[in-house]
N, C-alpha and C positions, 0 to 999 in steps of 0.2 A: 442500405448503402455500404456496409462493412462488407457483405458478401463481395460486390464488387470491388471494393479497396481490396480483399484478399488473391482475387480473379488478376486484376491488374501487377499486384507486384509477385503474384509468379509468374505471370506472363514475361512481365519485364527481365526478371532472371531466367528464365527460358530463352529469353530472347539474347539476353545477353550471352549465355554460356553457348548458343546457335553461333552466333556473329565470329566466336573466336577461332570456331569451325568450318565455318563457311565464310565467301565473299558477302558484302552486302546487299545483292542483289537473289542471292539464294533464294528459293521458293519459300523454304521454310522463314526465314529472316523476312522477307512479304509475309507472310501469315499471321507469325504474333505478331507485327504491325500492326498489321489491318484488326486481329484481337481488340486489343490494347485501344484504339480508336473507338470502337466500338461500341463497350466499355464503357470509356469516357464518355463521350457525347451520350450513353444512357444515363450517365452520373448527371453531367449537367443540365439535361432537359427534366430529368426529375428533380434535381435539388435546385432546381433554380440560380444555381452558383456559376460563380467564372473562372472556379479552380477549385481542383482537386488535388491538398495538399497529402504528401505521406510523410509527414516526420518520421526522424530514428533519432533515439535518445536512449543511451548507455543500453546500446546494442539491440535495441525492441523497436519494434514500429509504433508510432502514434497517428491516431486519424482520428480528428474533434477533441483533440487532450485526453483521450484514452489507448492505451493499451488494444494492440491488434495482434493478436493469438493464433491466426490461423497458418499464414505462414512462414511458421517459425524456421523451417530447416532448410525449404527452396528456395525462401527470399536472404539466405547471408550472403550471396553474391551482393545483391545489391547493399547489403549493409556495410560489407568491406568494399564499395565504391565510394560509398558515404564518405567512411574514413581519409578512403586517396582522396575525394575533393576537399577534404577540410570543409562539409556542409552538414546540416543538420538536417537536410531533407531535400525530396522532389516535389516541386508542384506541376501541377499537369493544364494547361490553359484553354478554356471554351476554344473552340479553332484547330486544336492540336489536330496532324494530320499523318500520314506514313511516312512521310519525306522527313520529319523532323526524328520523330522515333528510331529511322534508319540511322540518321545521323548520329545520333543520340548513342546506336548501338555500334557505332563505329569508334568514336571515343572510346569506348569501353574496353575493346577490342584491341587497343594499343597495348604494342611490348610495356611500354612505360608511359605514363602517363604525366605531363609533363608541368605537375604544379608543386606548389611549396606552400600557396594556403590559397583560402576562398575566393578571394579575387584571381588569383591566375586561374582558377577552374569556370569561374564565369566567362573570363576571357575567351578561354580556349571553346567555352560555347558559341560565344558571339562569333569567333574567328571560324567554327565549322558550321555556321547559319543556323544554328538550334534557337528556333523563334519561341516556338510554345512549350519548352520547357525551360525551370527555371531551377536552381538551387538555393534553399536556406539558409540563413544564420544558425551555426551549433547554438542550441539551445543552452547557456550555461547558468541556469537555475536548476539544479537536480531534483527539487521540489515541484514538480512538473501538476501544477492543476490545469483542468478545462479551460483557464481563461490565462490570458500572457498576454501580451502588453496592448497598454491603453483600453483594457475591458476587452478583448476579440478573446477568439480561440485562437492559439499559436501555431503560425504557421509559415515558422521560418523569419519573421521578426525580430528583433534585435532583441533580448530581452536583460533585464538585469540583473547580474552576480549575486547569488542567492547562498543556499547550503551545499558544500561541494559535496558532500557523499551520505548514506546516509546513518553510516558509524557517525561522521563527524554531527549528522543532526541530532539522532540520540545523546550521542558524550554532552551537546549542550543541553537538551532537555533534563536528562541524569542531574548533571552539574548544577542544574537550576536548582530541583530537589531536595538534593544534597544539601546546599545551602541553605536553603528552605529548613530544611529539620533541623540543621546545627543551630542557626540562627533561633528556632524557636526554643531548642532547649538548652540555648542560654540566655532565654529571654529576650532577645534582641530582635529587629521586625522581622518582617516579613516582608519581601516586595510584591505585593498582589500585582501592581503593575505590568512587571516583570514576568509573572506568572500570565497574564494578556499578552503579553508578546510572546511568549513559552507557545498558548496554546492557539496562535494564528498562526506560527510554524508549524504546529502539528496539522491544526484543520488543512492546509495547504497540501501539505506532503502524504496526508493519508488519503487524501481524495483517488489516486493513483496508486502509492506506494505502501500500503499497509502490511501487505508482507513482510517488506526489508523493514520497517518500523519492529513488524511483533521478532523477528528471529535475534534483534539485536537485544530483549528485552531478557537479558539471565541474571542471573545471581551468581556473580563472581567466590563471592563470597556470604557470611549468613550476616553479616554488620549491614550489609546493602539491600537484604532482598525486600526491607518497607519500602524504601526509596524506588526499586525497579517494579514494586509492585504496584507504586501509584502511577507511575507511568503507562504502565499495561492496561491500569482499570481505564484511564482518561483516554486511551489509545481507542481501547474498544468501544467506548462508550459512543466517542465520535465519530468512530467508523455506524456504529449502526443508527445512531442521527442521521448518518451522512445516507445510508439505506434507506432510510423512511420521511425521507424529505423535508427533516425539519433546517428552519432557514440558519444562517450564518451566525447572528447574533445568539441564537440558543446554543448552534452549536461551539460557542469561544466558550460561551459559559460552560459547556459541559467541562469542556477542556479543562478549563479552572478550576474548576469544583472537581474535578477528576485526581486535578495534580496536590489538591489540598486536602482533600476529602479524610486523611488519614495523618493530618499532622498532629492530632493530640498524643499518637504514639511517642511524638520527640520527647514526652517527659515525662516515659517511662522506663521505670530500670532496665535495663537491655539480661539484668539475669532471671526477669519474669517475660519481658517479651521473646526471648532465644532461647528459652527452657527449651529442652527435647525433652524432659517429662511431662507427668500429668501436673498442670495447674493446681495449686490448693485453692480453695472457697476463698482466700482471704487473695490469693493473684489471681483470680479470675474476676473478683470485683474491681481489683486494680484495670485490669484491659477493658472491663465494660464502660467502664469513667472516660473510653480516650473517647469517645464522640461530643462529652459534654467539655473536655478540657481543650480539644480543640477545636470545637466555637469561644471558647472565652479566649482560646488566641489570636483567632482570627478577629474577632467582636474588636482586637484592640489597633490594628491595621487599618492604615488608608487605603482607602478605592475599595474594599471589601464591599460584596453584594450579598443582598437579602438571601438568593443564591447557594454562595458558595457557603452562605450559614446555614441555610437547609441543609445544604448535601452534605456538609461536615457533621450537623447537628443528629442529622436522621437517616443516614445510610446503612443503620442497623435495624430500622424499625419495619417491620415484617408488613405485608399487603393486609393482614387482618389483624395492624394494630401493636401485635405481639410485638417481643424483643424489647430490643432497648435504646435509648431513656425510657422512661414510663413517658408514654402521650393521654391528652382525654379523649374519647372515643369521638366527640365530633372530631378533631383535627385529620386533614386531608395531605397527601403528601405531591410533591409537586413531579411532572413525569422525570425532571429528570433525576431527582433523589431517587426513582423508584426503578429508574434505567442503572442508575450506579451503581446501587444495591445488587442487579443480578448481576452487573459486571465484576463487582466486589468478589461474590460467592467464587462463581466460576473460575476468574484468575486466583484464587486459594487454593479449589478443589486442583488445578490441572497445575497448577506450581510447587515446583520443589519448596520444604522449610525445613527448616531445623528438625523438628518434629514427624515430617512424614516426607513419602515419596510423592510425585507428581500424578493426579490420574489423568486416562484418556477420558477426550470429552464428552463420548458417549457415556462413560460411566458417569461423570459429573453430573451431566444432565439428568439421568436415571436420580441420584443423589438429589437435585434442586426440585423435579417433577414428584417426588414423591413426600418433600416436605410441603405438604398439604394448605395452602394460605400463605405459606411464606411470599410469593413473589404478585405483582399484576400479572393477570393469567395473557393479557395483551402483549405486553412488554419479554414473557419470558419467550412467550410464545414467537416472537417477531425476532428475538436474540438467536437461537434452535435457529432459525431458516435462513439468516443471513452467515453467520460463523461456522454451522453446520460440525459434521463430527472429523472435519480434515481444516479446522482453520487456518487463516493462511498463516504465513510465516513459519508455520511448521512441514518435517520433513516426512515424507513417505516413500516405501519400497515398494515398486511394481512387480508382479507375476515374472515378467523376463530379468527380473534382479536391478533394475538401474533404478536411481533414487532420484527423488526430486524435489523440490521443496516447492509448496502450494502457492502461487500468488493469487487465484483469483476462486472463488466456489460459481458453482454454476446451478442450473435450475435441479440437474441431477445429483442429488447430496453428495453419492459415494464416486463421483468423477470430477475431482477438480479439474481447470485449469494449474499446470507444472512447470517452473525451470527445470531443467534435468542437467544435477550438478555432478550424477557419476553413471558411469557407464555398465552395461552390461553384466561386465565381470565384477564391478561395484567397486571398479579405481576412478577415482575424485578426475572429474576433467574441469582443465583451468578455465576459466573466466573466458577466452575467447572462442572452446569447443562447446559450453553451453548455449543449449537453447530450449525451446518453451513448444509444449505439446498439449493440445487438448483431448483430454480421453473421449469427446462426445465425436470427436471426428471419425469418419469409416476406418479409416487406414490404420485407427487407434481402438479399433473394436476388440482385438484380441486380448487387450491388454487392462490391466485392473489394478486396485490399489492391494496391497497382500499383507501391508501391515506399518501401523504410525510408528516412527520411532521419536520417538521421546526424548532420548539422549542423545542422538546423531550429534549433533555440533559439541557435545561436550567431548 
């Protein structure tokens, strides 16, 4: 079905950019019509459906609440139409026929286009006889999952005022955090609750947007980076929940247990946890304490689960046992204390600290596969294949020089899907000259990833 949603909106922009050229009646203007029909009525006799909707939401296409990659650079015509109707998408109606598509691209085709918001672009449909196509409601939840309002898949429905951006979703996740760890080390609660509402924003917004989640996640400075580090681990954790199909209720928990997982650092001195030297015997059993100090914190918190005390309690404790607390050798650990744990490692190895530089994740993973029993051979193994060695959120330089930062990995490890934030010559292009390329595509064959950068946004 995606194939054809990609076939359909360059057609539609082909068509469009035809129309401005020619009369409506042009041969070519008849042809992607007749396309575009085509098409459809193959969409709808296979998917059984009565519309084929195409959302656009902060400038990407959506089709079934995901992300449509293919065509990113042909279809900004129709994106900057989007904008002039004040709509959030086209849907396409069982019936659709030439007559209406012409019409459709004669609007289009106006010196000026005569609206001021979404009802006057309906209007002006209704007033040029455009039956079988329709326009959506902007989408204004930037938390965009598979399902929008009343349980459907969103499509173009009114939906409800959500997180406007997704700096703004982080700053509140962060902020949660934050408060989180001052509050435990001054003794005072903890909101676990709080921390359930934290991590249904996140399940939400990472189901789509785990990119813009990981690129926001730095360490401004070194007082912050436990705080952005729990964030990261709970980030990934749920993204590769979210990969392996486990249901909703595990994955809040992961959430939780993600964003708490490292609170017994709050009550430790910050001139043993921020050393940049080597630990002495006597501050390395101080840092090995914080898994037991905080389960006794959380042990004293409302709404706390069996849960979030595993994963606090035993997110150090190795696949065979090893590590730390001391465990009895029957004790079994639960998957997601043992999904945390690699997420734990990982966001350490490839993050900046006090102490050391940030590594690439191939090397990390070289680093995790070679400590022998440390991890579920299941789990680490399954972690490697979805985050791969270009995870998203982070930025890369391609062979022709332009940079782009990953949002989606693909079945071929070393060819993400890419926004492409700078050009050529490797000058930053704003916000509305980017767009999104897939290296698996032909016309992307020449072109390769030449090398991660690491520091780019610093």
């Amino acid at each position: 079905m995606v194939d054809i949603v990609n076939k359909i909106i360059i057609l539609l922009s082909k068509g469009m950019a035809n129309r401005k050229l020619y009369f409506s009646d042009h041969p070519r203007v008849d042809s992607y019509a007749a396309e575009i029909v085509d098409l459809a009525n193959e969409f709808f006799y296979s998917n059984n459906s009565r519309q084929l909707y195409i959302g656009i939401v902060d400038g990407f296409f959506v089709y079934d609440g995901k992300r449509v990659f293919g065509p990113s650079v042909t279809g900004k015509r129709l994106i900057a139409l989007a904008k002039t109707l004040h709509c959030g998408g086209f849907g396409l109606q069982r019936g659709i026929n030439v007559g209406d598509i012409k019409k459709f691209f004669d609007i289009t085709a106006l010196k000026n286009i005569p609206v001021k918001k979404l009802a006057d672009a309906r209007a002006l449909l209704k007033n040029y006889g455009v039956v079988t196509i329709n326009i959506g409601d902007i989408y204004t939840d930037n938390a965009l999952s598979s399902v929008g309002a009343h349980g459907k898949v969103w499509e173009g429905q009114v939906v409800g005022k959500g997180l406007e951006s997704p700096s703004f979703m982080y700053q509140e996740i962060y902020d949660f955090v934050s408060k989180a760890y001052g509050n435990a080390a001054a003794g005072t609660g903890v909101n676990v609750e709080q921390a359930k509402s934290v991590s249904e924003f996140m399940l939400k917004y990472i189901q789509t947007n785990f990119a813009d989640v990981m690129q926001y996640v730095h360490y401004p400075d070194n007082d912050s980076y436990t705080v952005g580090h729990s964030v990261r681990v709970a980030s990934l954790a749920i993204y590769v929940g979210l990969k392996m199909g486990w249901d909703d209720n595990d994955l809040l928990s992961i959430g939780v247990a993600g964003l708490l997982h490292d609170i017994g650092k709050a009550v430790i001195p910050d001139e043993i946890l921020l050393k940049k030297g080597k630990l002495t015997k006597e501050e390395f059993e101080i840092i090995r304490d914080h898994p037991r100090a905080g389960a006794e914190i959380l042990m004293e918190q409302k709404g706390v689960s069996e849960l979030d005390l595993a994963a606090c309690w035993g997110h150090h404790i190795r696949y065979d046992g090893a590590g730390y607390p001391d465990v009895p050798l029957w004790a079994v650990r639960h998957p997601v204390t043992a999904l945390l744990q690699v997420c734990d490692v990982f966001e350490a190895l490839t993050a900046v600290r006090p102490y050391k530089p940030a590594l690439e994740p191939q090397v990390a993973y070289s680093i995790m596969l070679n400590d022998k029993g440390a991890f579920h051979p299941g789990l680490i193994a399954a972690f490697i294949s979805m985050v791969t060695v270009y995870p998203p959120g982070t930025y890369v330089r391609l062979t022709d020089k332009r940079v782009g930062m990953v949002v989606e990995v693909t079945e071929v490890i070393d060819r993400p899907n890419l926004l492409v934030t700078a050009g050529e010559g490797g000058y930053p292009l704003d916000a509305d000259s980017q767009y999104y390329i897939n290296l698996n595509e032909v016309e992307n064959k020449d072109v390769a990833v030449e090398k991660l950068l690491l520091d780019y946004l610093d």
